[in-house]
KEFIKOL-935733 format. One record per residue: residue in three letters; x, z, y of N, C-alpha, C in turn; residue number from 1. Coordinates in steps of 0.2 Angstrom, whole numbers, plus 5000, padded with zeros to 4 digits. Atoms other than C-alpha are relative to their C-alpha. Last residue first. Layout:
N
(site "Ala",(X,Z,Y),(X,Z,Y),(X,Z,Y),NUM);
...
This chain:
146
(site "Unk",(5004,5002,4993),(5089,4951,4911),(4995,5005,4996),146);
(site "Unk",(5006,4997,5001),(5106,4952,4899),(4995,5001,5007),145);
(site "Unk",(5004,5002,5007),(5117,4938,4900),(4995,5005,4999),144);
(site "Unk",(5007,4993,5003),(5125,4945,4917),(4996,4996,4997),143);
(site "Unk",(5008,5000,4997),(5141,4937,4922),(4995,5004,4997),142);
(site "Unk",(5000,5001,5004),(5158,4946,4924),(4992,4995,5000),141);
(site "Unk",(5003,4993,5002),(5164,4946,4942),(4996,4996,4992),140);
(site "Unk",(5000,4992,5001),(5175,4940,4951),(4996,5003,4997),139);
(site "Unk",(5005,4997,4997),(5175,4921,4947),(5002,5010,5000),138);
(site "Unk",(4997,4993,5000),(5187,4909,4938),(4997,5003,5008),137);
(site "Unk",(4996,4997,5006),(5178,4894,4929),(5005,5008,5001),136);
(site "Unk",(4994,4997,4995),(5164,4893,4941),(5006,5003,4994),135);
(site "Unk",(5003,5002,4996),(5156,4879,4929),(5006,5003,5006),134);
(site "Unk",(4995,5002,4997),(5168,4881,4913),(4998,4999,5009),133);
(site "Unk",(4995,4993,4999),(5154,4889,4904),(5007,5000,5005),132);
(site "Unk",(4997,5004,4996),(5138,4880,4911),(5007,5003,4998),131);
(site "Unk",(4997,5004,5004),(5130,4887,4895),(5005,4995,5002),130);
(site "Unk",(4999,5005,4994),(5129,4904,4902),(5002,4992,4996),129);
(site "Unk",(4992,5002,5000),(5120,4914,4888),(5002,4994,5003),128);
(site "Unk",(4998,5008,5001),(5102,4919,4889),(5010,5002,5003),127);
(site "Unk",(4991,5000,5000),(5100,4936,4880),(5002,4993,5003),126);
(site "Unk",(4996,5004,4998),(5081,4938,4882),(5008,5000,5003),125);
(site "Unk",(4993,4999,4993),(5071,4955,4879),(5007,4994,4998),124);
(site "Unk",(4992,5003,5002),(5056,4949,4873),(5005,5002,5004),123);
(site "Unk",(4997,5004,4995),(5041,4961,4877),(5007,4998,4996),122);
(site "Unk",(4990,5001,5001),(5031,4972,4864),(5002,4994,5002),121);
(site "Unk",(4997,5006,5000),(5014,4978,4865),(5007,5000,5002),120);
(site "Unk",(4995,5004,5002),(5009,4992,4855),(5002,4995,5001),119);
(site "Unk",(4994,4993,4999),(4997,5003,4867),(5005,4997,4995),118);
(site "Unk",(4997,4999,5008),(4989,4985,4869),(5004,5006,4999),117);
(site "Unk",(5005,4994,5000),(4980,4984,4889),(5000,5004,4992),116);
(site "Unk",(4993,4997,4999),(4992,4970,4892),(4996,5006,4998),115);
(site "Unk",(4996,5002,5007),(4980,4955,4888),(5006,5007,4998),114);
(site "Unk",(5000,4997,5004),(4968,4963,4900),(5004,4998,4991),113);
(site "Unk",(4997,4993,5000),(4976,4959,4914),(4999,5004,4995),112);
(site "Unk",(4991,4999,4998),(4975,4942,4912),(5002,5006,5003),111);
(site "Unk",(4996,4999,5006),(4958,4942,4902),(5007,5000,5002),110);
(site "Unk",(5000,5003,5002),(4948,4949,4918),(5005,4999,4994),109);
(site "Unk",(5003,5005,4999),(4937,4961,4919),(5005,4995,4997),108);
(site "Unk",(4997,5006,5000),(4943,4976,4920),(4999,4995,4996),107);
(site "Unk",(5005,5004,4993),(4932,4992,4921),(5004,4994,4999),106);
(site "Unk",(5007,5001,5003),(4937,4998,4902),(4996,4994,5005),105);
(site "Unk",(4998,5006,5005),(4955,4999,4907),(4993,4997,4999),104);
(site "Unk",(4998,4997,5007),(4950,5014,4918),(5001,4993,5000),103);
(site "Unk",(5011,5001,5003),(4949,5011,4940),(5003,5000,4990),102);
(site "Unk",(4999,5003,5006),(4965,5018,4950),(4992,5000,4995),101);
(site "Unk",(5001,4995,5002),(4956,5018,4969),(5003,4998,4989),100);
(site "Unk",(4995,5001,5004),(4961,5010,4984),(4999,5004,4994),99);
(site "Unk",(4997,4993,5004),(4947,5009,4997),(5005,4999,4996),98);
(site "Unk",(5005,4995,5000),(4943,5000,5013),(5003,5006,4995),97);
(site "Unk",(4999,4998,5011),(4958,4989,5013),(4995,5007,5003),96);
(site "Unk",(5001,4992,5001),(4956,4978,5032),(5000,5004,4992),95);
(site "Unk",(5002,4997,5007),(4961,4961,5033),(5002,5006,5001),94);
(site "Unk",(5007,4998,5000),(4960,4954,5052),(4999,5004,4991),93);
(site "Unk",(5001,4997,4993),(4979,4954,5056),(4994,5003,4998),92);
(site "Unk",(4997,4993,5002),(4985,4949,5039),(4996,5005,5006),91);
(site "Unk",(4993,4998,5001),(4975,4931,5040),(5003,5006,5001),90);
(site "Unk",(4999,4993,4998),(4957,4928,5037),(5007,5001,4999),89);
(site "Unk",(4992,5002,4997),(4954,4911,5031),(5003,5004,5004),88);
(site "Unk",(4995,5002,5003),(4940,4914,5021),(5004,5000,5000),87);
(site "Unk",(4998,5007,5002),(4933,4924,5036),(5003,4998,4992),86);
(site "Unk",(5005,5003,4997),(4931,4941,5042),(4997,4993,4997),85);
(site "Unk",(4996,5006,4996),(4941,4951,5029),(4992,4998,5004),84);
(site "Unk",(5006,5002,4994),(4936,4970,5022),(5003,4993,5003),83);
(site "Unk",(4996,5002,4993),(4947,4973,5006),(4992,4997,5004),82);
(site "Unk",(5007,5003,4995),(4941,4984,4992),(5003,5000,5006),81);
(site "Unk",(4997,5002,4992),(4957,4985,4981),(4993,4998,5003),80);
(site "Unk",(5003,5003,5000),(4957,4992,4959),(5001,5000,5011),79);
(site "Unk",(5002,4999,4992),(4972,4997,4954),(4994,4994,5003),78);
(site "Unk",(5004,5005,4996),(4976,4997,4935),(4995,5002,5008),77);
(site "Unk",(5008,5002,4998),(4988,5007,4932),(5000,4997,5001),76);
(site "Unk",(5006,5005,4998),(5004,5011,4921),(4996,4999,5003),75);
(site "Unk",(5004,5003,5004),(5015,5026,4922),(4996,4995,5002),74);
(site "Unk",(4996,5005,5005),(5033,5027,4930),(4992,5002,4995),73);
(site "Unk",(4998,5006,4999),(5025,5032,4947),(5001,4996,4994),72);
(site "Unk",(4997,5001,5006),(5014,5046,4942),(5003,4995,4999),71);
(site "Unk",(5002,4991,5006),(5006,5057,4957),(5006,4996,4996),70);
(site "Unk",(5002,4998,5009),(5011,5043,4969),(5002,5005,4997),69);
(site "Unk",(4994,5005,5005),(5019,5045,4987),(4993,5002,4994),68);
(site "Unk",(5001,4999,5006),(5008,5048,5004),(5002,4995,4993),67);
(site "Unk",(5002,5003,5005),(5016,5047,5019),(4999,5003,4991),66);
(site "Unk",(4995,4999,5004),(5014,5059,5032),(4998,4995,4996),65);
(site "Unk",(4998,5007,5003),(5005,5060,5048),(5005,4999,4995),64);
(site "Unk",(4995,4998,5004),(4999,5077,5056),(4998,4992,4999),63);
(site "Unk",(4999,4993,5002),(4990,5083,5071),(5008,4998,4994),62);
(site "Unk",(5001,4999,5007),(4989,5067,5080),(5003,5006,4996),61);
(site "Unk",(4991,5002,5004),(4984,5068,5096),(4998,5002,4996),60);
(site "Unk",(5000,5000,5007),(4968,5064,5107),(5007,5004,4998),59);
(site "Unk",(5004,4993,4999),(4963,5063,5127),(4998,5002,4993),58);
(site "Unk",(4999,4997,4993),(4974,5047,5129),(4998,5006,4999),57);
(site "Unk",(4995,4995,5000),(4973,5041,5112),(5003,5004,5005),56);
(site "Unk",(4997,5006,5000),(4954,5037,5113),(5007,5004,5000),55);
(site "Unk",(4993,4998,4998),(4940,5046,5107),(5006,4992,5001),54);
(site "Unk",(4998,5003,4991),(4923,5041,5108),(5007,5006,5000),53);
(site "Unk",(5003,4995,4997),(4920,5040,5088),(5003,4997,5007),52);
(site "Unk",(5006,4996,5007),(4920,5026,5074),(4996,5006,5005),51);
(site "Unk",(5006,5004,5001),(4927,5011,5085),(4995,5005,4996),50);
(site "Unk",(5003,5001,4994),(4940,5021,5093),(4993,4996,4999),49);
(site "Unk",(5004,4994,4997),(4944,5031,5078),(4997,4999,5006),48);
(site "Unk",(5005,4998,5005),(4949,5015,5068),(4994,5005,5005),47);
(site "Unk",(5004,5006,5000),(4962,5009,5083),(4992,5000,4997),46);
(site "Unk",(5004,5000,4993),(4968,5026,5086),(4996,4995,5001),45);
(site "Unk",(5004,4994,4999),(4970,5027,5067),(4998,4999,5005),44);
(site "Unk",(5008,5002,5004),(4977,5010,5066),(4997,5006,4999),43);
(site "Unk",(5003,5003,4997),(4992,5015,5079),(4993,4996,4998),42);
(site "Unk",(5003,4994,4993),(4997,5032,5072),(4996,4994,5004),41);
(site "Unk",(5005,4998,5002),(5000,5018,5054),(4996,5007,5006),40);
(site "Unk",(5006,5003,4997),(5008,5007,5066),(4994,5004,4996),39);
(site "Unk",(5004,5002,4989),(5020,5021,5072),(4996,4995,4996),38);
(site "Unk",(5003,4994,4996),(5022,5029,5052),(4998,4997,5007),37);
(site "Unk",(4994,4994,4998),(5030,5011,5044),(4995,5006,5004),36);
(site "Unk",(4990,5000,5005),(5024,4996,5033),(5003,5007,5004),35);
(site "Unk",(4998,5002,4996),(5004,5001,5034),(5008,5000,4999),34);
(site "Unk",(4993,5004,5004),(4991,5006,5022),(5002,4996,5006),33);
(site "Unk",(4999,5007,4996),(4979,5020,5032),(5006,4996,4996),32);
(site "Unk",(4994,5003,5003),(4971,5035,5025),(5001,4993,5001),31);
(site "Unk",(5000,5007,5005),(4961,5044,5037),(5006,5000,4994),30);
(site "Unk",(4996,5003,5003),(4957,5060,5043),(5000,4994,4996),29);
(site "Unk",(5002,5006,5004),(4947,5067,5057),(5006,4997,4994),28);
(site "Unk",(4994,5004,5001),(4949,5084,5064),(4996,4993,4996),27);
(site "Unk",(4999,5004,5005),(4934,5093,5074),(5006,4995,4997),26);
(site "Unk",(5005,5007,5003),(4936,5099,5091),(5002,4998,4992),25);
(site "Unk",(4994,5002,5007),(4944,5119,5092),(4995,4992,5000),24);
(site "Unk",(4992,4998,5000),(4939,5123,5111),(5003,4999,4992),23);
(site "Unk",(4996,4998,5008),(4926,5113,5114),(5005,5002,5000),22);
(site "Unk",(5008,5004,5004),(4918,5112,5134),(5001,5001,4990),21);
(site "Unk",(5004,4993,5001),(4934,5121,5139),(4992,5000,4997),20);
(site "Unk",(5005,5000,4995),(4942,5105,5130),(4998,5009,5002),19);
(site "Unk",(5003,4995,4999),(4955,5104,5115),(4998,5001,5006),18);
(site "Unk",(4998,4993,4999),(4961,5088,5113),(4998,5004,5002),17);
(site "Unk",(4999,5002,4993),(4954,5074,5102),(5002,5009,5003),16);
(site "Unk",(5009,4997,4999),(4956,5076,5084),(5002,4996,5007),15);
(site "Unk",(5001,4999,4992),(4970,5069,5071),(4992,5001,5004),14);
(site "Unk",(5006,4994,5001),(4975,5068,5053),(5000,5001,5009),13);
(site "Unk",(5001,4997,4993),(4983,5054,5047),(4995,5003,4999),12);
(site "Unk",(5002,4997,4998),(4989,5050,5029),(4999,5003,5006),11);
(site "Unk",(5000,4994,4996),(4998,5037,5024),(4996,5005,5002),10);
(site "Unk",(5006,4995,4999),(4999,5023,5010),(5002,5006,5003),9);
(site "Unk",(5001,4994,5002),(5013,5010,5011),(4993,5005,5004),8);
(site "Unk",(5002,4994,4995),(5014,4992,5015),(4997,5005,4994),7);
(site "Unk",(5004,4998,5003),(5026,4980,5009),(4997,5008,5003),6);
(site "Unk",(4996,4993,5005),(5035,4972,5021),(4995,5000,4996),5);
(site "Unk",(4992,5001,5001),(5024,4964,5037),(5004,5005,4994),4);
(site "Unk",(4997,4994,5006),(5004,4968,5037),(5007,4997,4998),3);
(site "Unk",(4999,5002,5006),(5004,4962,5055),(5002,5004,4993),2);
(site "Unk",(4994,4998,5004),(4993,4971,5065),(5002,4995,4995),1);
């Protein structure tokens, strides 16, 4: 799988299908980062063929839904346990174990931790066009503030 886009966290939930031998089988559930719901159904069956003896044929997926953030408009620091084979591991083979927001305290290095100031204060930059004559006549105003 290519990780293509930006990839979003989902929630699968699936079993194999009910047998006379087992009639309710056990659910499994993952949580899978991927760009859209089919390839996150497709790294479930890929995961759960390596973990149990199921395959999509004699399976389904009960439930698949994406999972949104608790608190989008607050700050975290996210910590990322990636599984690769190699140094030179390209999207196909990198796997994301866990995803977990980790405290301020765990953070390590000095570039994230410059920002960690409950009073920090960013420049808000007014640059002004100085090409003024450039497109001298234009649809639309331009935008000084950024």
């Amino acid at each position: 799988m290519k990780a293509s886009g930006t990839l979003r966290e989902y929630k699968v939930v699936g079993r194999c299908l009910p047998t006379p031998k087992c009639h309710t089988p056990p659910l499994y559930r993952m949580r899978i980062f991927a760009p859209n719901h089919v390839v996150a159904k497709s790294r479930f069956w890929y995961f759960v063929s390596q973990l149990k003896k199921m395959k999509k044929s004699s399976g389904e997926i009960v439930y698949c839904g994406q999972v949104f953030e608790k608190s989008p408009l607050r700050v975290k620091n996210f910590g990322i346990w990636l599984r690769y084979d190699s140094h030179r591991a390209r999207a196909h083979s990198i796997q994301i174990m866990k995803v977990e927001e980790i405290a301020a305290s765990k953070c390590r290095r000095p570039a994230v931790k410059q920002f960690h100031d409950s009073k920090i204060k960013f420049p808000l930059p007014h640059r002004v066009l100085h090409r003024q004559h450039k497109p001298r006549f234009t649809t639309k105003r331009p935008n000084t503030f950024f």
